[in-house]
C-alpha positions as CSV (number, residue, x, y, z in Angstrom):
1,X,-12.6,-1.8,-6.0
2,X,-8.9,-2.9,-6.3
3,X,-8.6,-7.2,-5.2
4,X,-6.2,-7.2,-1.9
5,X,-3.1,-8.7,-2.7
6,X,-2.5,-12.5,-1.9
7,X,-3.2,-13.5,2.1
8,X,-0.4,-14.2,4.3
9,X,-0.3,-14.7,8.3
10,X,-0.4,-11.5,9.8
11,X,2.2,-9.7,11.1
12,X,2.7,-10.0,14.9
13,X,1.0,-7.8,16.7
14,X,4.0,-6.9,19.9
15,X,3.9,-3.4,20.5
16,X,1.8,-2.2,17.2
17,X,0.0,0.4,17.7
18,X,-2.6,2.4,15.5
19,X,-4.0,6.0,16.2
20,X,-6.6,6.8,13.9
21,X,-7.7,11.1,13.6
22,X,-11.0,11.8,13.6
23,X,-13.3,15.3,13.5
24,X,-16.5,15.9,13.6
25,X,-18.8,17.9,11.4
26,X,-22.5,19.2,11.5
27,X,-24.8,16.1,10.3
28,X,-25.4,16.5,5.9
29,X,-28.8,15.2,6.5
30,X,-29.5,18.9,8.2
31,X,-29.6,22.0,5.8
32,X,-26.2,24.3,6.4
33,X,-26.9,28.3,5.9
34,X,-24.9,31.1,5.7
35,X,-24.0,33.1,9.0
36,X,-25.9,37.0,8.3
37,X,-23.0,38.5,10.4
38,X,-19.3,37.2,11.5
39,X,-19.5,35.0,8.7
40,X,-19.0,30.9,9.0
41,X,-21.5,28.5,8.7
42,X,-24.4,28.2,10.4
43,X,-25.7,24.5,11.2
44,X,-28.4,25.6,13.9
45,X,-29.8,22.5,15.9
46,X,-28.2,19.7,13.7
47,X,-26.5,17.1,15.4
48,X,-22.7,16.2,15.3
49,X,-21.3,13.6,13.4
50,X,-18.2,11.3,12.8
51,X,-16.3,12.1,9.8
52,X,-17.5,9.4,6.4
53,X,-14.1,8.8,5.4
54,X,-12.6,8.7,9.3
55,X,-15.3,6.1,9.8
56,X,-13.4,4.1,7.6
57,X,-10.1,4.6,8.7
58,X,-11.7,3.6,12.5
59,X,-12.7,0.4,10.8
60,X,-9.8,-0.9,9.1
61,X,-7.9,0.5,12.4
62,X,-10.6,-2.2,14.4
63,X,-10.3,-4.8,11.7
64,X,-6.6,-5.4,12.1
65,X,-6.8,-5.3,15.7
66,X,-9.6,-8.1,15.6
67,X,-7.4,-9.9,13.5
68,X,-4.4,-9.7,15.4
69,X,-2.3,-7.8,12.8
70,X,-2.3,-4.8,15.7
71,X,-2.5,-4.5,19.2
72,X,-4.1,-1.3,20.4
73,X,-6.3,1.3,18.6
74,X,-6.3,4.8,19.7
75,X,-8.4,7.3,18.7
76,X,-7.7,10.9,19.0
77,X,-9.9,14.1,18.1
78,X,-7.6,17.5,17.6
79,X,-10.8,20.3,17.6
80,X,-13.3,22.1,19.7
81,X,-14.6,20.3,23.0
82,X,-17.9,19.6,21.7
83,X,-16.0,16.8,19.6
84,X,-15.7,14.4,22.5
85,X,-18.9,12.9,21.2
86,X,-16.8,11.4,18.4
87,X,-14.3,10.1,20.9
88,X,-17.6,8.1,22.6
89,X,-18.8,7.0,18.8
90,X,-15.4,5.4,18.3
91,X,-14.8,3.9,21.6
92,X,-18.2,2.4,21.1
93,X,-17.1,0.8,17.5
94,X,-14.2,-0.5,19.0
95,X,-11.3,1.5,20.0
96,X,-9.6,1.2,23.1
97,X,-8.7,4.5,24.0
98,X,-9.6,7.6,22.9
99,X,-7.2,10.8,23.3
100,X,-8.5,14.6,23.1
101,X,-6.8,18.1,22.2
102,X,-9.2,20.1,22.4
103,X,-8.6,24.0,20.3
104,X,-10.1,26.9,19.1
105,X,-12.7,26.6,16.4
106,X,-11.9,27.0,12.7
107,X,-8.2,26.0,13.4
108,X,-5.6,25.6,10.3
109,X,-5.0,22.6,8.8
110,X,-0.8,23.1,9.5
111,X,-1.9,23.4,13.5
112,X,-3.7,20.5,13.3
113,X,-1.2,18.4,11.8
114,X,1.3,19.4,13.8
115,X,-0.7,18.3,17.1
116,X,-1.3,15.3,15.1
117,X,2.8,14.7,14.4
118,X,3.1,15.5,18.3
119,X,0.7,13.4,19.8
120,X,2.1,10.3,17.3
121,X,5.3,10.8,19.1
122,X,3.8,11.3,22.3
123,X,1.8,7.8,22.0
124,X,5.0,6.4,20.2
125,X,1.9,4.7,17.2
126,X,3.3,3.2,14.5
127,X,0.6,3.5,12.1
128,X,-1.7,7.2,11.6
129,X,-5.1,7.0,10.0
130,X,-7.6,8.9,8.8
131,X,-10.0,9.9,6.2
132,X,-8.8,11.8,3.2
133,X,-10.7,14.5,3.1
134,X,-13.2,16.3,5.6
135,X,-16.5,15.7,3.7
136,X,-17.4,19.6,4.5
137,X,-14.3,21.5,3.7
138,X,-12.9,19.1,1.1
139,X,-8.9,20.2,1.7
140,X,-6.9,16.7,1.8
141,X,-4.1,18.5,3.4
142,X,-3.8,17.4,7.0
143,X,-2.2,14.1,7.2
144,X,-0.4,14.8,4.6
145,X,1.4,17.5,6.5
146,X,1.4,15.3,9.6
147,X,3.8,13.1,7.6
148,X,6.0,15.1,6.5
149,X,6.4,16.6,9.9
150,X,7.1,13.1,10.9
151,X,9.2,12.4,8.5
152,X,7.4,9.4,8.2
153,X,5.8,7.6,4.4
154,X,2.5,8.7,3.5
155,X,-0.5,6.9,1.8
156,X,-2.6,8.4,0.1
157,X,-6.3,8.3,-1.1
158,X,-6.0,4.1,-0.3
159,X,-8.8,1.7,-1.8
160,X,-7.4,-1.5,-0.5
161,X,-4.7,-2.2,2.1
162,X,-2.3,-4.8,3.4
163,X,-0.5,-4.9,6.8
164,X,2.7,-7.1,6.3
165,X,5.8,-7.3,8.9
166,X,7.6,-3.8,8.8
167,X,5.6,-2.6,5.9
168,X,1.8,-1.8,4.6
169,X,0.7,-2.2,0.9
170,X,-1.5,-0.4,-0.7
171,X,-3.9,0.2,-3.9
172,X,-4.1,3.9,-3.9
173,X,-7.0,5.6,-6.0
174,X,-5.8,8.3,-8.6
175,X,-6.7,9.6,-12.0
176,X,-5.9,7.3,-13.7
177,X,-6.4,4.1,-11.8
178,X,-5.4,2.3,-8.8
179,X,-1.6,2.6,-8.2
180,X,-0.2,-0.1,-5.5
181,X,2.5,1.0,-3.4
182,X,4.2,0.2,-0.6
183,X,5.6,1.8,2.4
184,X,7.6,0.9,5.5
185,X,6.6,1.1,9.1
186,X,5.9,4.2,10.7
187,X,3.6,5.6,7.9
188,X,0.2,7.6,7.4
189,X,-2.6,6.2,5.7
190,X,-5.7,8.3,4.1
191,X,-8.8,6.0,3.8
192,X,-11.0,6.2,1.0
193,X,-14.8,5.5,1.1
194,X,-14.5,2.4,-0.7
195,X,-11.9,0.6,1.5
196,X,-14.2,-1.1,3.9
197,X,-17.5,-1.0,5.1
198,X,-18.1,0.7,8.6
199,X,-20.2,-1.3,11.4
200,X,-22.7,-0.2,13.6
201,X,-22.1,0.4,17.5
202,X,-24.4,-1.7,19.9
203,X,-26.6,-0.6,22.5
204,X,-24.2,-2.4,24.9
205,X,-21.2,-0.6,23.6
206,X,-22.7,2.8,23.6
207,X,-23.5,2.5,27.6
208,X,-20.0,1.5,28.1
209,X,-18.0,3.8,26.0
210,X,-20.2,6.5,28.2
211,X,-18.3,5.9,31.1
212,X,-14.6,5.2,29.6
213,X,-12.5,7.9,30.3
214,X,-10.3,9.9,27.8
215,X,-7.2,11.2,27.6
216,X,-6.7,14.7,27.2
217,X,-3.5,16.8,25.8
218,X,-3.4,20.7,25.8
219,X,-1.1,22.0,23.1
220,X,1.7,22.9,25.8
221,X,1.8,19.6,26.9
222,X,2.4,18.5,23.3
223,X,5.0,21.1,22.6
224,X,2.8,23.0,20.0
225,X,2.8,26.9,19.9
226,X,-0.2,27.6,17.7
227,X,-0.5,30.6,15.1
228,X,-2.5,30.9,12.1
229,X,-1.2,31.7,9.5
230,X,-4.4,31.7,7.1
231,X,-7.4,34.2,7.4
232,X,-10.1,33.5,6.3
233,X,-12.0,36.9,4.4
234,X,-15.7,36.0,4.4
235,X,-18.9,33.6,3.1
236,X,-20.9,34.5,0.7
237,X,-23.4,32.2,-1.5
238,X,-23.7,31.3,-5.2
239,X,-24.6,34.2,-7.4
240,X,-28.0,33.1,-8.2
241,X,-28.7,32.5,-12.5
242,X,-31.2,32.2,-14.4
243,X,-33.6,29.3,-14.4
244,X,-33.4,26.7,-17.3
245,X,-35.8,26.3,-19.4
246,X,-36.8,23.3,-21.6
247,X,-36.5,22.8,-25.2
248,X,-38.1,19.8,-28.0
249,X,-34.9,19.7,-30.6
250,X,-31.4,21.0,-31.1
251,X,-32.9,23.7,-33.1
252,X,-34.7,25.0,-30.7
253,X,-31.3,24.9,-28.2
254,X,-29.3,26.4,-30.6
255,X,-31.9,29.1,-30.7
256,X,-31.9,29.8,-27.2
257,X,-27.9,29.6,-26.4
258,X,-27.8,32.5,-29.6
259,X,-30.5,34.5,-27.7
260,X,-28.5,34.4,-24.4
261,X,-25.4,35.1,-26.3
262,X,-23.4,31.4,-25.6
263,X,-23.6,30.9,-29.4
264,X,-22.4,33.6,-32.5
């Protein structure tokens, strides 16, 4: 993991303001199968939980309000009204408010980031969190949208962070390495898994988040007309192969890849 970059007092925390995007997704500990008709997924009785990798982004969100560098984390679900569970789970970790916009299933990711880049406005943040990638779908497009829609900088795929006055720096994970960069205040930050290490929400904290209330947004408040643009065609699973088989020496694999034809 990258080393932070040398301490220094935090910045103030007047008026700073974090909203961190979270979504929920069936629970990888339950088996996912194949809808038989109308395609999708389906997750049958499996439970409904937080994001991994917006988890994090919640955390380092929590972090820099317990350390003063902010003063207010929002959190704010854009997705189906069974989702409000995740607002609970984040209010019980620490946030102070959680915000809902609640939309059709299977929405796009540009709809999504564009309630995202209105509800920013709306809350007047200054920084936008979240995970990089949906540990289901695996696209890494939303907040990267939402920033350009904002017009705002955008972090991606970040390791290790650093709030400073007017600006964040950051270790960003790529190919080749970790690549530090900085960028100014307002700006979007995607949280990788190895940024910091989520907590655990108390008993007390669960009872209490319970009975905070949320915020809710419809798109029309926002400003947002939705349309899809993107259709998806169908599901259908791996074309099953062959079993493997096991060999005692190279001869014997090169033998076997001729037979099946891999080898002249």
């Amino acid at each position: 993991m990258p080393e932070p970059l040398p301490s220094s007092p935090p910045p103030s925390a007047d008026g700073l303001t974090a909203l961190v995007a979270l979504r929920q997704l069936p629970d990888p500990a339950h088996p996912a199968r194949l809808r038989l008709e109308g395609g999708g997924v389906e997750t049958g009785d499996g439970a409904l939980v937080l994001n991994p990798f917006d988890e994090i982004a919640l955390e380092q969100a929590v972090q820099w309000r317990e350390s003063g560098a902010v003063a207010r984390v929002i959190a704010a679900t854009v997705g189906e009204a069974s989702w409000e569970g995740g607002l609970r789970t984040a209010l019980a970790l620490g946030a102070d408010q959680g915000v809902r916009v609640v939309v059709p299933e299977g929405m796009e990711p540009l709809n999504i980031a564009r309630l995202l880049a209105a509800l920013a406005r709306r809350l007047g943040v200054d920084l936008l969190l979240g995970g990089r990638q949906g540990a289901d779908l695996d696209q890494r497009q939303t907040l990267a949208m939402t920033a350009a829609l904002l017009g705002w900088g955008f972090l991606p795929q970040v390791a290790a962070l650093r709030l400073e006055p007017g600006e964040v720096h950051a270790g960003c994970s790529l190919e080749r390495g970790v690549e530090w960069r900085a960028a100014r205040l307002p700006t979007v930050i995607s949280c990788d898994l190895r940024l910091v290490q989520p907590r655990y929400a108390s008993l007390p904290a669960i009872l209490k988040a319970r009975r905070h209330p949320l915020i809710a947004f419809t798109p029309f408040e926002l400003g947002v007309a939705l349309s899809q643009t993107l259709e998806t065609l169908g599901f259908r699973e791996p074309v099953s192969r062959p079993p493997g088989i096991r060999v005692n020496s190279a001869a014997e694999m090169v033998a076997a890849l001729r037979q099946r034809g891999a080898l002249p």
